[in-house]
C-alpha positions as CSV (number, residue, x, y, z in Angstrom):
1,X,-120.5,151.8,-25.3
2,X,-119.3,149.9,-22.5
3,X,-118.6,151.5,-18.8
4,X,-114.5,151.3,-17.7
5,X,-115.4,152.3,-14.8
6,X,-117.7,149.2,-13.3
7,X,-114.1,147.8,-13.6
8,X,-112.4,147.5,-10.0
9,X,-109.1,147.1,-8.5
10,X,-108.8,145.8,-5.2
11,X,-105.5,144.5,-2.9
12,X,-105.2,141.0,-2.6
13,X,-103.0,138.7,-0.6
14,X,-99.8,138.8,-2.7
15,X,-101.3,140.6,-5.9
16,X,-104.1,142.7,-7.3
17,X,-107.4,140.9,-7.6
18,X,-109.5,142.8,-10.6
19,X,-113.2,142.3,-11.4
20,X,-113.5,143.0,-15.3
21,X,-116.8,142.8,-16.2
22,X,-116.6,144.3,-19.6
23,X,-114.6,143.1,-22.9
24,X,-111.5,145.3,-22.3
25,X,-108.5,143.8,-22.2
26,X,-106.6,143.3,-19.2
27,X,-102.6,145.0,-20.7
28,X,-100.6,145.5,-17.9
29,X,-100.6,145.3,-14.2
30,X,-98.3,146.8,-11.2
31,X,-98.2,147.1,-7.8
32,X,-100.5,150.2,-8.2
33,X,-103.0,149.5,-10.3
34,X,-104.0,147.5,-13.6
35,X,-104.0,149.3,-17.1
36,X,-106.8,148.2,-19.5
37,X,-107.0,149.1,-24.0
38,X,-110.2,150.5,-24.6
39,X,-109.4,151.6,-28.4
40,X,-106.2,151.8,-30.6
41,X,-105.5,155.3,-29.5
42,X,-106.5,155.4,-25.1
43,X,-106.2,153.1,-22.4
44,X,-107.3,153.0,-19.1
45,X,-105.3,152.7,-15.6
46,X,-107.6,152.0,-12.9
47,X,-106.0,152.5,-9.3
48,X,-106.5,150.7,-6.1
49,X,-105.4,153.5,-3.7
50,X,-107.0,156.6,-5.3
51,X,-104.5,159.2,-3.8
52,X,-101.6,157.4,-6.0
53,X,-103.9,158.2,-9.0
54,X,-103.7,161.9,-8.3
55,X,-100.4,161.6,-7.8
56,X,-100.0,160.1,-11.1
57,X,-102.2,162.7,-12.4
58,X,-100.5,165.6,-11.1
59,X,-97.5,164.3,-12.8
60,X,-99.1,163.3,-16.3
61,X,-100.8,167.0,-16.1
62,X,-97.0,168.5,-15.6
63,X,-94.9,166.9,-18.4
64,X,-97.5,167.5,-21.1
65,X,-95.2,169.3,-23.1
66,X,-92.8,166.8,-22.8
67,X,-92.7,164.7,-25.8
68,X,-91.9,161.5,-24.0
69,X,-94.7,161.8,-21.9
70,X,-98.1,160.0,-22.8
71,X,-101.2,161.9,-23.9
72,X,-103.8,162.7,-20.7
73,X,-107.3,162.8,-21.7
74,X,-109.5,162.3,-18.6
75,X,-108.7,161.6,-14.9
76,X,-110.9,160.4,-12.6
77,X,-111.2,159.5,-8.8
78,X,-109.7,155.9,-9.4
79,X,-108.6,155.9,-12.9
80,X,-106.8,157.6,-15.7
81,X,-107.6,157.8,-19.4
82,X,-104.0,158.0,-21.4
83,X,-102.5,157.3,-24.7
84,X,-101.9,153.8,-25.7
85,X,-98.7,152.4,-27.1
86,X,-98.4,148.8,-28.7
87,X,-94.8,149.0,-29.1
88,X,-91.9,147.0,-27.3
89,X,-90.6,148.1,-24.2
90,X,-86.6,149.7,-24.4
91,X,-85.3,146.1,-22.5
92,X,-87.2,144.1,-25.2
93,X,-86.3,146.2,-28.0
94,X,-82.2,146.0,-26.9
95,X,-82.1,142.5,-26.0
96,X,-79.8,141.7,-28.7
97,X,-77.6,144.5,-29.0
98,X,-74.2,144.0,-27.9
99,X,-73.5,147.8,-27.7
100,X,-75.8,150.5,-26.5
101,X,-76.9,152.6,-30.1
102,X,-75.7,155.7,-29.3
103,X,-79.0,157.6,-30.8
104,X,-81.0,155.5,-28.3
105,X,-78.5,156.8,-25.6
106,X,-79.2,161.0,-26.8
107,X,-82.7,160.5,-26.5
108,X,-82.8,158.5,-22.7
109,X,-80.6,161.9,-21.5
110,X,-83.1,164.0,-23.1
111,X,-85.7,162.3,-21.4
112,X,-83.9,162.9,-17.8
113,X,-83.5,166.3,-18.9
114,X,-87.1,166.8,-19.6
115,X,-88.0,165.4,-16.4
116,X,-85.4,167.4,-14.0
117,X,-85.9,170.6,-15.9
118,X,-89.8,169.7,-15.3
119,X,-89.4,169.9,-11.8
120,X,-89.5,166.0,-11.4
121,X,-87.5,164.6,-8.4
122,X,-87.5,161.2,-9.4
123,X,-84.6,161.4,-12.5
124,X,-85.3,157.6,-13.4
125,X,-87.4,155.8,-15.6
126,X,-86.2,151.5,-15.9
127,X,-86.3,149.8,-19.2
128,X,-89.8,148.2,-19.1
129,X,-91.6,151.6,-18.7
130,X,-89.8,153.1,-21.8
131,X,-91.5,152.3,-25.1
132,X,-89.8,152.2,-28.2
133,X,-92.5,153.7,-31.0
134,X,-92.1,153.1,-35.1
135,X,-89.9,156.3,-35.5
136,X,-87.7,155.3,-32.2
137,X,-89.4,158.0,-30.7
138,X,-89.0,157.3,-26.7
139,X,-92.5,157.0,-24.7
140,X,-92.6,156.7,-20.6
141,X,-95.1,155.5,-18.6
142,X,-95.6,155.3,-14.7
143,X,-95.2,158.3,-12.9
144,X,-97.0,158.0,-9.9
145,X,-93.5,158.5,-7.8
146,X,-92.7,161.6,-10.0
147,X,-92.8,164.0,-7.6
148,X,-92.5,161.6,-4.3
149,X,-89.3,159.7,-5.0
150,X,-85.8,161.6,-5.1
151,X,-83.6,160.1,-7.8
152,X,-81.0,162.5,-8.9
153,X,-79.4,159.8,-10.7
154,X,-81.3,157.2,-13.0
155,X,-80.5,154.3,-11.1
156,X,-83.5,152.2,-11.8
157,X,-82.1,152.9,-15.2
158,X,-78.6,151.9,-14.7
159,X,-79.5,149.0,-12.8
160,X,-81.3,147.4,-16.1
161,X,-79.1,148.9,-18.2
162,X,-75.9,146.8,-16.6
163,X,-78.1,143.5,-16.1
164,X,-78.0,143.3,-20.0
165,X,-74.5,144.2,-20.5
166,X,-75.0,147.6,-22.0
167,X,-74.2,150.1,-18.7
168,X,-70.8,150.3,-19.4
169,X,-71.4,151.5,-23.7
170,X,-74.2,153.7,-22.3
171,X,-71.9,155.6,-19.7
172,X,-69.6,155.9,-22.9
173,X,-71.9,158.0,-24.8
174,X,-72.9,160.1,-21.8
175,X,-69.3,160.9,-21.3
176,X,-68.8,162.1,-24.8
177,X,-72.4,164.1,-25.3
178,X,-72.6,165.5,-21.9
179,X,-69.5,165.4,-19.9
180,X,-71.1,167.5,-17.2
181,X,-73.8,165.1,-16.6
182,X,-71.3,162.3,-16.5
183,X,-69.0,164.0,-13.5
184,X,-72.4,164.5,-11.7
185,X,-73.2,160.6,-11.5
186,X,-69.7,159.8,-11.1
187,X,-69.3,162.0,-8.2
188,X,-72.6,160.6,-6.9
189,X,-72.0,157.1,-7.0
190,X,-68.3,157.8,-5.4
191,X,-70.0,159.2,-2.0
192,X,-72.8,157.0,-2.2
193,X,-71.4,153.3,-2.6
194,X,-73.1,151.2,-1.0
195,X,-72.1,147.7,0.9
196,X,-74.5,144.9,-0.1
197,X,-74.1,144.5,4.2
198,X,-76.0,147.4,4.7
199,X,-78.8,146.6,2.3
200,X,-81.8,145.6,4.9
201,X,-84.6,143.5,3.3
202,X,-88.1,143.6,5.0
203,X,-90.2,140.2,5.7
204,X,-93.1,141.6,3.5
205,X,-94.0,144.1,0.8
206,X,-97.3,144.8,-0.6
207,X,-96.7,142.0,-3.0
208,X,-96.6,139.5,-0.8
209,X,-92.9,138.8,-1.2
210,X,-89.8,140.8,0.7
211,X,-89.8,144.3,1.0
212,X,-86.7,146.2,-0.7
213,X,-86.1,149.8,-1.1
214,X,-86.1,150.9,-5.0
215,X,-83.3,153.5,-4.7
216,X,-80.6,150.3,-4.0
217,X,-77.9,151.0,-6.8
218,X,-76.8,147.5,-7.1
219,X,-78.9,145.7,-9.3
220,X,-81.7,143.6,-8.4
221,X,-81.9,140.2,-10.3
222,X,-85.1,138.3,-8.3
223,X,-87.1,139.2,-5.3
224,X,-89.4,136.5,-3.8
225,X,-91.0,135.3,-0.3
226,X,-87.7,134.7,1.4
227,X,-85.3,137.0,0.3
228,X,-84.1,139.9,-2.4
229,X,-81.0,138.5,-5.1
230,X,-78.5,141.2,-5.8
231,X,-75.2,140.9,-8.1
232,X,-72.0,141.9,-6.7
233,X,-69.9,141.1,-9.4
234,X,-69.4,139.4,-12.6
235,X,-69.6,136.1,-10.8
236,X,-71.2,136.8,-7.9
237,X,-74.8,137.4,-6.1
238,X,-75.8,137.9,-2.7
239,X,-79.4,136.6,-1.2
240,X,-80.1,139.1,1.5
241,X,-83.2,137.5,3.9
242,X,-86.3,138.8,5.1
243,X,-86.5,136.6,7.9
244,X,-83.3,135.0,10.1
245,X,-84.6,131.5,10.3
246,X,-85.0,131.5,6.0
247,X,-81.0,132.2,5.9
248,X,-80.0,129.3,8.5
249,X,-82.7,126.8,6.7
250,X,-81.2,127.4,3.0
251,X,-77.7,127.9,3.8
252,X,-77.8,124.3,6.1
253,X,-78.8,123.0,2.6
254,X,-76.5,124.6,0.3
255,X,-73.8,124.2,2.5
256,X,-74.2,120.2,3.2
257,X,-74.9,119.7,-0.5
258,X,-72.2,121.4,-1.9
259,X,-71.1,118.2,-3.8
260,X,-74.2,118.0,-5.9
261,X,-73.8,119.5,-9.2
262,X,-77.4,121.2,-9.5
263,X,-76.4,123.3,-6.4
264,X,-74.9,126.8,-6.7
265,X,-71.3,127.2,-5.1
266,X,-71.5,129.3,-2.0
267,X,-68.7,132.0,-1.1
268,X,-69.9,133.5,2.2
269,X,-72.5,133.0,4.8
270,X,-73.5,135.6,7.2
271,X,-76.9,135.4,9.6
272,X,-78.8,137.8,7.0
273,X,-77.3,136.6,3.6
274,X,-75.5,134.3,1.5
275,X,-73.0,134.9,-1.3
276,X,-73.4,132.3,-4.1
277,X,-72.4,132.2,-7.5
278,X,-74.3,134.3,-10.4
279,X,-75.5,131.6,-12.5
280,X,-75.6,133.0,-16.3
281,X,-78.3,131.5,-18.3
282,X,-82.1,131.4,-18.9
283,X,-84.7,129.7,-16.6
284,X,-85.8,126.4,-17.9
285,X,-89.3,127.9,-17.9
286,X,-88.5,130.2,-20.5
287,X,-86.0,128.0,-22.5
288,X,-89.3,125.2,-23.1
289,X,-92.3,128.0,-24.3
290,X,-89.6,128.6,-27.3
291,X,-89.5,124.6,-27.4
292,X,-91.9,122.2,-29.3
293,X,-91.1,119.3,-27.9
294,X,-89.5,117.9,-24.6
295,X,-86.2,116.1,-25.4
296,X,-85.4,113.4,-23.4
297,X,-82.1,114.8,-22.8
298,X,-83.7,117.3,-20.7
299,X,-85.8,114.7,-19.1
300,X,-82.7,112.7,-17.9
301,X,-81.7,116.0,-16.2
302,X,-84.7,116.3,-14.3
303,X,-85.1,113.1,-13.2
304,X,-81.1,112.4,-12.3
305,X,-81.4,115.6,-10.3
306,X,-84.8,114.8,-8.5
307,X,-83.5,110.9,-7.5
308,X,-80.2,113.1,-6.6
309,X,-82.4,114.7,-4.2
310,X,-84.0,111.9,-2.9
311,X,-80.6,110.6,-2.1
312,X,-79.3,112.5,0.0
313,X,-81.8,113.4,2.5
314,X,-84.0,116.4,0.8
315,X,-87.7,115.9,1.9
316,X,-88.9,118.5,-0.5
317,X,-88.6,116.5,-3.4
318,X,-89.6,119.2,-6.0
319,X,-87.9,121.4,-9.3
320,X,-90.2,124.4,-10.6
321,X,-89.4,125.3,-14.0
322,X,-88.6,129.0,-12.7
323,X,-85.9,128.0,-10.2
324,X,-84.1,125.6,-12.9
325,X,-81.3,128.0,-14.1
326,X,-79.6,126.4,-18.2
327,X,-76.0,127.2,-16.8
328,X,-72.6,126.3,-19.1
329,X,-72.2,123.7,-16.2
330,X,-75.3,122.1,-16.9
331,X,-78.6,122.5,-14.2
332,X,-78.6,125.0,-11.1
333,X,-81.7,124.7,-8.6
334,X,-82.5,127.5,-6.6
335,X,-84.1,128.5,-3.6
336,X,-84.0,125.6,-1.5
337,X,-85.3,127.1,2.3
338,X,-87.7,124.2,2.5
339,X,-85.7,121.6,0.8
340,X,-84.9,119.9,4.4
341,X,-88.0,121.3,6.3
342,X,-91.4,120.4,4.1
343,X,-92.3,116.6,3.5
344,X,-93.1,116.4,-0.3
345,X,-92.3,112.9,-2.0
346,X,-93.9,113.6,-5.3
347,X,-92.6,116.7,-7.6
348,X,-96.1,118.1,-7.4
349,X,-95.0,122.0,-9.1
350,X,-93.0,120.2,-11.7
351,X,-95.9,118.8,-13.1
352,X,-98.0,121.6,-12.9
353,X,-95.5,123.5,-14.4
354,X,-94.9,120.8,-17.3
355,X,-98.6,120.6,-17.6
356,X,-99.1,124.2,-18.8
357,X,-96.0,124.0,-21.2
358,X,-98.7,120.7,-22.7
359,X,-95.0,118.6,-22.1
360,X,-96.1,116.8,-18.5
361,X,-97.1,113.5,-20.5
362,X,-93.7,113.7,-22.8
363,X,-91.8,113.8,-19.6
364,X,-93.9,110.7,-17.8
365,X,-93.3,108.8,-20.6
366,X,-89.7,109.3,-20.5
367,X,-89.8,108.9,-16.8
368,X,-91.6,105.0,-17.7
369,X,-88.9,104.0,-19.9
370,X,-85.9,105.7,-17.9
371,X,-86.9,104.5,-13.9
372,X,-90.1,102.5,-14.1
373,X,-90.0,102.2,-10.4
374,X,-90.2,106.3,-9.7
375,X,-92.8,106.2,-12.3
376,X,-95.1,103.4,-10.5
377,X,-94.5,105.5,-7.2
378,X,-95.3,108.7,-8.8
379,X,-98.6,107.1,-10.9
380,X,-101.9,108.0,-8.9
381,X,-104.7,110.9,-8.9
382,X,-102.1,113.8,-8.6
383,X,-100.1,112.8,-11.7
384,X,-103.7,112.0,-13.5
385,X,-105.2,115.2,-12.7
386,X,-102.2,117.2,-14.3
387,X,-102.0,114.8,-17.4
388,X,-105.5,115.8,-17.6
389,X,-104.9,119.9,-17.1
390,X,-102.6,119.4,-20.1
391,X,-105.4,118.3,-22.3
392,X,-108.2,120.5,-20.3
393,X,-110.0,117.3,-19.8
394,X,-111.0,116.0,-16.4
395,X,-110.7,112.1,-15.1
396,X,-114.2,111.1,-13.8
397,X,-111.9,109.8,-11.3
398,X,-111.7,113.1,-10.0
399,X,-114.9,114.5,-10.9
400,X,-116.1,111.5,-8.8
401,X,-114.1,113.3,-6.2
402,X,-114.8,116.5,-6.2
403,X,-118.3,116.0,-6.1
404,X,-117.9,113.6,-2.6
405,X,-116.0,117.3,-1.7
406,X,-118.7,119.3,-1.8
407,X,-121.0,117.3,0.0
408,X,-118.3,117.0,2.9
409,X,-117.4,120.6,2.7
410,X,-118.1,121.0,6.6
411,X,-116.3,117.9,7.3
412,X,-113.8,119.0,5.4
413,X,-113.1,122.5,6.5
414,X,-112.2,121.8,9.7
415,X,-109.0,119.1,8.4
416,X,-105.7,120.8,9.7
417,X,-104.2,123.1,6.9
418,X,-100.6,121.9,7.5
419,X,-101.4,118.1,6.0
420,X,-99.1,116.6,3.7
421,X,-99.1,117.5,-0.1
422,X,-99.4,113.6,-0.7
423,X,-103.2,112.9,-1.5
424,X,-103.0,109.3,-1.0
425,X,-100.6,107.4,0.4
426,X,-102.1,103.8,0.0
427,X,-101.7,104.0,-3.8
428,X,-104.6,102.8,-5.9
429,X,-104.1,99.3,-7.5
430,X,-103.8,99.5,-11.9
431,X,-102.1,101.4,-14.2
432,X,-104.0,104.8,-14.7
433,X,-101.5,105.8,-17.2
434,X,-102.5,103.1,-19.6
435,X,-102.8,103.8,-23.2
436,X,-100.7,107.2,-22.9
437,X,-98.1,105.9,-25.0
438,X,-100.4,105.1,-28.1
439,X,-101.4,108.5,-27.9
440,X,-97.9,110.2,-27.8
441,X,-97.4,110.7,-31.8
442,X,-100.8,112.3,-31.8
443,X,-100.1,114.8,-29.4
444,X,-97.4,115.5,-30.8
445,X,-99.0,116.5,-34.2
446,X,-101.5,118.0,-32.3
447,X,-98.6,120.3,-30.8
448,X,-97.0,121.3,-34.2
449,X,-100.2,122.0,-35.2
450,X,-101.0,124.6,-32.5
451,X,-97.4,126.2,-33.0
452,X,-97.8,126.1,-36.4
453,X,-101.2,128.0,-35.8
454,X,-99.7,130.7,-33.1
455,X,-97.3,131.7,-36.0
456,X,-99.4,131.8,-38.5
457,X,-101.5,134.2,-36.2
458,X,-98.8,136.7,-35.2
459,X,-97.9,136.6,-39.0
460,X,-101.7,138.2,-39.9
461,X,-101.2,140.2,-37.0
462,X,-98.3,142.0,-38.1
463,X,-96.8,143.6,-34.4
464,X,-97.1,141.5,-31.8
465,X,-100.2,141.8,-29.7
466,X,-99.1,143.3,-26.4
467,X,-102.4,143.5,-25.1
468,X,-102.5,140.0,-24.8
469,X,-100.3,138.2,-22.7
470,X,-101.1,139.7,-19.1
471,X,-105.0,138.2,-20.1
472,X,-103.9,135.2,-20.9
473,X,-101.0,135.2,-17.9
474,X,-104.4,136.7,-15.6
475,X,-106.4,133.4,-16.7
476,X,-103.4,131.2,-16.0
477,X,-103.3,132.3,-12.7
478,X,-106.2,132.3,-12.0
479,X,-106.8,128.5,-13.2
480,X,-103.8,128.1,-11.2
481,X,-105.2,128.9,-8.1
482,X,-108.1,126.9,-9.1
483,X,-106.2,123.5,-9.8
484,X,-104.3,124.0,-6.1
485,X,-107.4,124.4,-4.4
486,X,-108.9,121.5,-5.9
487,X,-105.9,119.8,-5.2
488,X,-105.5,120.8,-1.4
489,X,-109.3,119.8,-1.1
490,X,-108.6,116.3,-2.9
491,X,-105.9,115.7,-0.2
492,X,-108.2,116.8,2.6
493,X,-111.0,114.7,1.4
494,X,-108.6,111.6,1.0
495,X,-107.1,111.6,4.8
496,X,-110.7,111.7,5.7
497,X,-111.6,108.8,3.6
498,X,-108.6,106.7,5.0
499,X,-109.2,107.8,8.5
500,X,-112.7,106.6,7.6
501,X,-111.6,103.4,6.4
502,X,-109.4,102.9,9.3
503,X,-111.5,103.1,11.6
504,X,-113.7,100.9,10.0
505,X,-111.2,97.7,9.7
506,X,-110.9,98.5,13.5
């Protein structure tokens, strides 16, 4: 039988970086450590700090009477052998109730029970670490701040609970089963309200993004680099920075471009924050994996608001899937700090991100029958190397390339990181893209086929597999990291070609 333990953990520079080198599955991951399945019944959570797995421990070894709390069968230095559930998490499972069940609501207050009369101080368990088993028996996991955090009051909880519309039916039930509990959260949150001003974000967290303190009542709705994203109100969210000079870049964009329709209306500006509008509505990333194809309604979108950009004086000229919010009003971008700082003429993350969705070449032929002119700009080895990610092929173009960077890895290593993203800016003569069109139908088919496939799959399957999306979303990344090193490389090697060249002609 294979050995867990030659599995390690080990901090990274935004995330966890894991060496697996047995067959178990990657399931989960966290800022503490990563969880792995080893059979149907146990899993495996191997920490990178091993004092937070005895703190864990401790906590796993106190609520084993509890009947919410997962089975402990081994601990160990770094890890800890636990029950496995493949079963949806409580936010998964309610996503579509309009009204908080009110047997789902008994059993969450006898889980806070369990853990206050336990001795716990953290009173608080949010959606995604409460699994929903066959019987709609409650399971929580993660409790490595058990003991450490003081939550009297679920907020965590509460906080998730009002981001999908069902805080309000949830405090109804309490109220009616245990008034006493009710009073105590209601008195709580009277002496405790807190003024989004106060909130203070730090410039970076162990993840690599901001730094925001957990016990924040108002709910969190995005955390990233720049800044936290709280909701105030119905309407209404505030962007609180980590750094000073973030808040002056984005607001001097949101503020001047307050006329463009993709831009999110702004209600106040302060020094540390901005109050915008709450934009309702999924992120385009999510809306296109539930897609088989890419309409060319959604193309014109895209394009109209990337030429939009172009127009009016943006130099980052870029729209990742995850920032593109589907609002009643049609497109929001968000999270524009560089949109007048960084020099980008080519919307290099939109194709990667169009890429991995397999729709890249359905947009660019859109894009050469829309604007022909954007598209002959656009054509060149970026565009080719994505079109080429989408079918997991490689140019010999570029393998051309990347073999002339190896053997000019010294020269290359000393170019200045802070280049622009543009690899070549004396286009190429010829149409790369040639012949993409004749192949459009069959990839097309060849896309309804692999749906057709993945449903057929799940349908032998039975219940989802949980176990493996954060493999697949760990191999994504790390091809990810791949393609944009290979990419930054490409540019470095071209400006030493065309210095090359230069100097040549001189």
């Amino acid at each position: 039988m294979e050995d867990f333990t030659s599995i390690t953990v080990s901090k990274g520079e935004k995330m966890l970086e894991i060496h697996n080198p047995t067959s178990f599955p990657l399931i989960g991951m966290g800022s503490q450590g990563a969880v792995f399945k080893l059979s149907e019944e146990k899993c495996v959570k191997i920490y990178e700090d091993p004092v937070q797995a005895e703190m864990e421990g401790e906590a796993l070894k106190a609520g084993q009477h509890l009947p919410f709390m997962p089975k402990l069968y081994e601990t160990g230095q770094n890890y800890i052998v636990m029950e496995y559930f493949n079963a949806p998490n409580l936010k998964e499972y309610l996503k579509n109730c309009m009204f908080m069940p009110e047997n789902i609501a008994r059993k969450l207050l006898d889980i806070l029970d369990g853990l206050k009369s336990a001795g716990f101080t953290m009173i608080d368990a949010p959606l995604r670490h409460i699994f929903v088993m066959e019987n709609e028996e409650l399971k929580v996991v993660d409790h490595v701040n058990g003991f450490k955090r003081n939550h009297p009051v679920p907020l965590k909880l509460l906080r998730d609970l009002k981001i999908i519309l069902l805080k309000e039916s949830f405090l109804m039930h309490v109220k009616k089963l245990d008034p006493v509990t009710y009073t105590e959260w209601d008195d709580f949150f009277n002496k405790n309200q807190m003024d989004f001003r106060d909130i203070v974000v730090g410039s970076k967290g162990p993840d690599g993004g901001v730094k925001v303190d957990s016990a924040i009542s108002l709910p969190l709705i995005g955390k990233g680099h720049q800044g936290a994203v709280y909701r105030i109100a119905e309407d209404k969210c505030v962007k609180i920075y980590g750094k000073l000079n973030h808040a002056k870049e984005e607001q001097n964009v949101l503020l001047s471009s307050q006329n463009l329709p993709f831009i999110p209306k702004v209600f106040e500006t302060q020094p540390n924050y901005t109050v915008m509008e709450y934009l309702l509505g999924p992120d385009l990333n999510s809306f296109l994996k539930k897609q088989r194809f890419l309409s060319i309604e959604i193309s014109k979108k895209l394009l109209d608001m990337l030429v939009t950009m172009k127009n009016n004086g943006f130099k980052q000229i870029d729209a990742p899937l995850r920032h593109i919010i589907i609002t009643k009003d049609g497109f929001k971008l968000i999270d524009h700090v560089y949109s007048f700082q960084r020099e980008q003429s080519k919307p290099l993350e939109l194709f990667e991100n169009l890429s991995e969705r397999k729709f890249l070449s359905d947009f660019i032929d859109h894009v050469k029958e829309l604007d022909p002119k954007l598209y002959s700009d656009w054509n060149g080895p970026e565009l080719e190397f994505f079109l080429a990610q989408e079918t997991e092929e490689q140019p010999e173009t570029l393998k051309q390339d990347q073999s002339s960077i190896l053997s000019n890895k010294k020269t290359a290593g000393k170019a200045s990181e802070g280049a622009s993203r543009e690899f070549i800016k004396n286009k190429p003569k010829g149409n790369t893209m040639s012949g993409e069109k004749d192949n459009s139908k069959k990839k097309a088919k060849n896309k309804t086929k692999q749906s057709l496939n993945k449903t057929e799959g799940k349908k032998k399957d039975g219940v989802a597999n949980t176990t493996s999306e954060p493999a697949e979303t760990d191999r994504k990344n790390r091809r990810r990291n791949n393609v944009r090193q290979l990419l930054k490389a490409a540019m470095v090697m071209n400006d030493i070609m065309n210095d090359h060249n230069n100097n040549n002609s001189k």
